[in-house]
Steps between C-alpha positions, in 0.01 A plus 500: 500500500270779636466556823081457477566117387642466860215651692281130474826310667506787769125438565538130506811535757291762745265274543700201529743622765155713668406185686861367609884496421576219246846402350555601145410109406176529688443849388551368112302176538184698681498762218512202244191346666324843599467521115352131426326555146816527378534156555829427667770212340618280754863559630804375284758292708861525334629179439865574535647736740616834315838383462507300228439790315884616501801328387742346713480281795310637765556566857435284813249795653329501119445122470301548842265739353130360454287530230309872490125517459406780305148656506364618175281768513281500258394726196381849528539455871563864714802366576635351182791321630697433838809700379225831412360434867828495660680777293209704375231510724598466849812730457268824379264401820802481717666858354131653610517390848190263440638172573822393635700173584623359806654210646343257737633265742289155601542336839712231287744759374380541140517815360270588212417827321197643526289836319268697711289725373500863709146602619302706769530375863179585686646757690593680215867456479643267228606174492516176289252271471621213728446190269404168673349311687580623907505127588796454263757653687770418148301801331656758699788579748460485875804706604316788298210567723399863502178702624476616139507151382256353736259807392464371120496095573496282808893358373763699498711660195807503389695819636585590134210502376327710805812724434414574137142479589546816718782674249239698357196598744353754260508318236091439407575147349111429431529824262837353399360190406165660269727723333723204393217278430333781266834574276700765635853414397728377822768715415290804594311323826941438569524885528235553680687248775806669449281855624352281801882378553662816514226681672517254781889527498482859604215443746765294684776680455351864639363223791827403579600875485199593744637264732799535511644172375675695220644835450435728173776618275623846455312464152152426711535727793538752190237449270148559581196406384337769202872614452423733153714358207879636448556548881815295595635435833844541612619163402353553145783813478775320622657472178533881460769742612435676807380827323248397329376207716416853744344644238294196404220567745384870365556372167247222531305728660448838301423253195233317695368861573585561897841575490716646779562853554844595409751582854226322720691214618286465783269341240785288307340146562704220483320156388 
């Protein structure tokens, strides 16, 4: 399947999870009825638990299992089927830092899995749209109240999802979301997150370095920024003998074309 004949199903879902968090259940049944010329079948009830289809006698926890309702989605729907939802769509949205899933406690102690879709906060920084009502307190988890949380919604997130939310601060996800939407391939938007990834890697790492939380390597403190191709530093010449690892220097120098004067060894640098 191309990757354009998924770009309805990730318009449908945007929207969907734009106004609040649903389960995948509610997220399927709301796309089925966002889309009601295509006339929705009722859902099927299985009339015997899934067991019976296998041979043998079954277990005690099987014979406890309850019949399944299945939702049909119907034809030439965006999302075609549950199992192209689950394993299709939402995983490509979730590799592009779009949408993401998180676990949410209720006052009762029922945990159920929610997808958030990641969007602007109002002061600029990015967070996940909150999904819920604020006077349901089982849409969300209390013990994760945060400043940035209580910026984007009026009930508090999830710390995992505030934690990816933030993962990528750069990252222009309105842009990210057009370019999807208009048919560039994923796989290349997925190196351009690798770029913002590894770019904000380094901006914490030389942080860390600037404050003293970490120390460089001999390899760091040696290389330098603009350093002209073929140049090595001393632990690049470890593996030669003692002769020519001296020698090394001028060498790589008088071919780059500012050698070393011969029986100067005031100006023998070592790097």
């Amino acid at each position: 399947m191309s990757h354009r004949q998924l770009i309805p199903a990730f318009r449908l879902v945007r929207t969907l999870l734009g106004g609040q968090a649903r389960s995948f259940q509610e997220l399927l049944k709301s796309g089925i009825e966002a889309v009601p010329e295509l006339a929705p079948r009722e859902p099927t009830v299985e009339t015997e638990p899934k067991y019976r289809k296998f041979k043998g006698k079954p277990s005690k926890r099987m014979k406890k299992l309850k019949p399944v309702p299945e939702t049909s989605v119907p034809e030439g729907h965006p999302f075609v089927s549950g199992a192209f939802l689950k394993h299709k769509v939402l995983p490509v949205l979730e590799s592009q830092h779009l949408v993401i899933k998180s676990m949410v406690l209720s006052p009762s102690g029922t945990r159920s899995w929610r997808w958030h879709l990641v969007q602007a906060a109002p002061d600029g920084h990015w967070a996940p749209s909150s999904g819920g009502d604020p006077s349901n307190p089982s849409e969300s988890d209390p013990s994760s109240s945060t400043p940035s949380a209580s910026s984007s919604s009026s009930s508090p997130l999830p710390q995992r999802v505030l934690e990816a939310a933030t993962r990528l601060p750069n990252l222009d996800r309105d842009s990210h979301w057009d370019r999807l939407l208009s048919g560039t391939h994923p796989a290349l938007l997925a190196a351009d997150i690798r770029q913002i990834e590894h770019e904000n890697a380094a901006a914490k790492k030389e942080a860390r370095f600037e404050k003293g939380f970490s120390r460089r390597t001999e390899r760091e403190m040696r290389s330098w920024e603009g350093r002209e191709p073929g140049l090595t530093t001393r632990l690049e010449r470890v593996h030669l003998n003692d002769r020519r690892a001296r020698a090394r220097p001028e060498k790589e120098r008088r071919t780059l074309g500012f050698g070393l004067r011969e029986g100067d060894p005031s100006r023998r640098l070592e790097f």
